[in-house]
C-alpha positions as CSV (number, residue, x, y, z in Angstrom):
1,X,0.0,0.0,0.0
2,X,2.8,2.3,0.8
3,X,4.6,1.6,-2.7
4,X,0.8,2.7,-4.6
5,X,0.7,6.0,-2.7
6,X,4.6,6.7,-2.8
7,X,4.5,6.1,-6.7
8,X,1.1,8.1,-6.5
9,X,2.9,11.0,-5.0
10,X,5.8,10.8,-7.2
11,X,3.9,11.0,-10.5
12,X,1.8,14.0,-8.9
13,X,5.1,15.8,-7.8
14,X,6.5,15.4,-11.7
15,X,3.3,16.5,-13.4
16,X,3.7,19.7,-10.9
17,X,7.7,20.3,-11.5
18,X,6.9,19.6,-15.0
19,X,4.1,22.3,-15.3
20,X,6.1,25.0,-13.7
21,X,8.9,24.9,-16.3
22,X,6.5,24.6,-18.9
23,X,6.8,27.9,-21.3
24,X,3.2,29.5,-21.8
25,X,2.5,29.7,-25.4
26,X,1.6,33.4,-26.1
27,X,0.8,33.2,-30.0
28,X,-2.3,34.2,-31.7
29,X,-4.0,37.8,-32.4
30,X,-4.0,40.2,-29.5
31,X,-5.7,43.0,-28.4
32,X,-2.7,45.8,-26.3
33,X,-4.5,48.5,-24.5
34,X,-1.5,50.9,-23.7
35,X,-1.0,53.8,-21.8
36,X,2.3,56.2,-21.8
37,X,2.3,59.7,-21.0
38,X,-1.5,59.6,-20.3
39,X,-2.3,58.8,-23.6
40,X,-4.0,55.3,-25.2
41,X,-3.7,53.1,-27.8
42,X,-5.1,49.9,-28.5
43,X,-2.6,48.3,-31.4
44,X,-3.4,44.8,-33.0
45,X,-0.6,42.7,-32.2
46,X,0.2,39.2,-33.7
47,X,2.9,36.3,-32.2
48,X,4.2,33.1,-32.5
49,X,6.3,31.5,-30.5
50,X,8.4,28.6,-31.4
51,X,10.0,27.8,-27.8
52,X,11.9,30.4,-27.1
53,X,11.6,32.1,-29.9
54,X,8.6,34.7,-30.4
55,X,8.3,36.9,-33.7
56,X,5.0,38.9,-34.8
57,X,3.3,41.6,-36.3
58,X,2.7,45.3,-34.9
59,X,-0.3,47.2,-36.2
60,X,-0.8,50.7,-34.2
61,X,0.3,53.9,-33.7
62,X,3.7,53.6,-34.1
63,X,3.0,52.2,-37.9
64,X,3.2,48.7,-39.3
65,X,6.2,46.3,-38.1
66,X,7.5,43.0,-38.1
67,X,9.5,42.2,-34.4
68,X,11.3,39.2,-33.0
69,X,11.5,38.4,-29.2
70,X,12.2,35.9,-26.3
71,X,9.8,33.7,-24.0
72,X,11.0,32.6,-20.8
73,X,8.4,31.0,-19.1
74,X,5.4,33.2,-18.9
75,X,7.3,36.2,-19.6
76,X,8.2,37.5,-23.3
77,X,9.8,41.1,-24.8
78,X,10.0,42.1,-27.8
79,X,11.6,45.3,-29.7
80,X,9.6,47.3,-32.3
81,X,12.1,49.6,-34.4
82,X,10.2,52.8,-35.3
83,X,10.8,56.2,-36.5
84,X,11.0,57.5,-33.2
85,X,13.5,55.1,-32.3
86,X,13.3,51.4,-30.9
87,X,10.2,50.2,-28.4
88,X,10.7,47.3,-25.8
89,X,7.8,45.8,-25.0
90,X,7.9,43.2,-21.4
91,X,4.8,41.3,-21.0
92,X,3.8,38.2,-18.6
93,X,1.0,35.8,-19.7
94,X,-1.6,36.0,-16.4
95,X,-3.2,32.8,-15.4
96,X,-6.5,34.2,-16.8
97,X,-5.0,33.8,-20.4
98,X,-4.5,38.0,-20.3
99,X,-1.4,39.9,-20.3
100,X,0.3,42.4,-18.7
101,X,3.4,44.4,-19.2
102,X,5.2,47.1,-19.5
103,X,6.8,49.1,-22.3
104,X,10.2,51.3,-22.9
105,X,10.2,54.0,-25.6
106,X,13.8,54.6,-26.6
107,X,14.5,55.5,-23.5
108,X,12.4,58.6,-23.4
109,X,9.2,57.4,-21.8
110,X,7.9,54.5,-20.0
111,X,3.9,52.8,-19.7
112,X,1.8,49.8,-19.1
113,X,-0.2,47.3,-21.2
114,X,-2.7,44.9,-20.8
115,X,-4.0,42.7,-23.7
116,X,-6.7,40.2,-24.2
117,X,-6.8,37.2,-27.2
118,X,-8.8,38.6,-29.9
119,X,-12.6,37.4,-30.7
């Protein structure tokens, strides 16, 4: 009886370890809603991650742009080149399936995003 539960145990404990190390998968068509410098945008923003890998598709107020990116765990960045120099956006995938993040603008100013799947 021991051995069942101890094996029991063991199996639960891997499917946990193994869960935590698992990267989210943040691709698909997203919805940001951004603020910096009390002002809002809501840009459509497309990813795909392959591991660690993420790459996508910016459509907003700072034009139309391809990026690459990381994902580490639930976290991912990416860097948007514009004319007004280059964009970082950090973002963690919420247990909810949402995201939030934050965002550098060369340097010159900083915000917050959130952003939901789109319908």
């Amino acid at each position: 009886m021991f051995k069942r539960y101890s094996l029991k145990a063991f199996a639960l404990f891997a499917l946990l370890l193994s869960a935590q190390f698992a990267s989210a998968d943040v691709s698909g068509n997203w919805i940001f809603a951004v603020t910096i410098m009390d002002q809002t945008g809501n840009p459509q923003v497309t990813m795909a991650q392959d591991g660690a890998v993420l790459t996508g598709h910016y459509n907003g107020q700072l034009g139309n742009s391809d990026f690459k990116g990381t994902v580490n765990g639930d976290d991912f960045q990416f860097v948007l080149a514009s004319e007004a120099g280059s964009v970082t956006y950090k973002g963690t995938l919420q247990a909810d399936g949402t995201i939030k993040g934050s965002l550098d603008a060369a340097g010159m100013a900083q915000g917050t995003f959130t952003a939901k799947k789109a319908d």
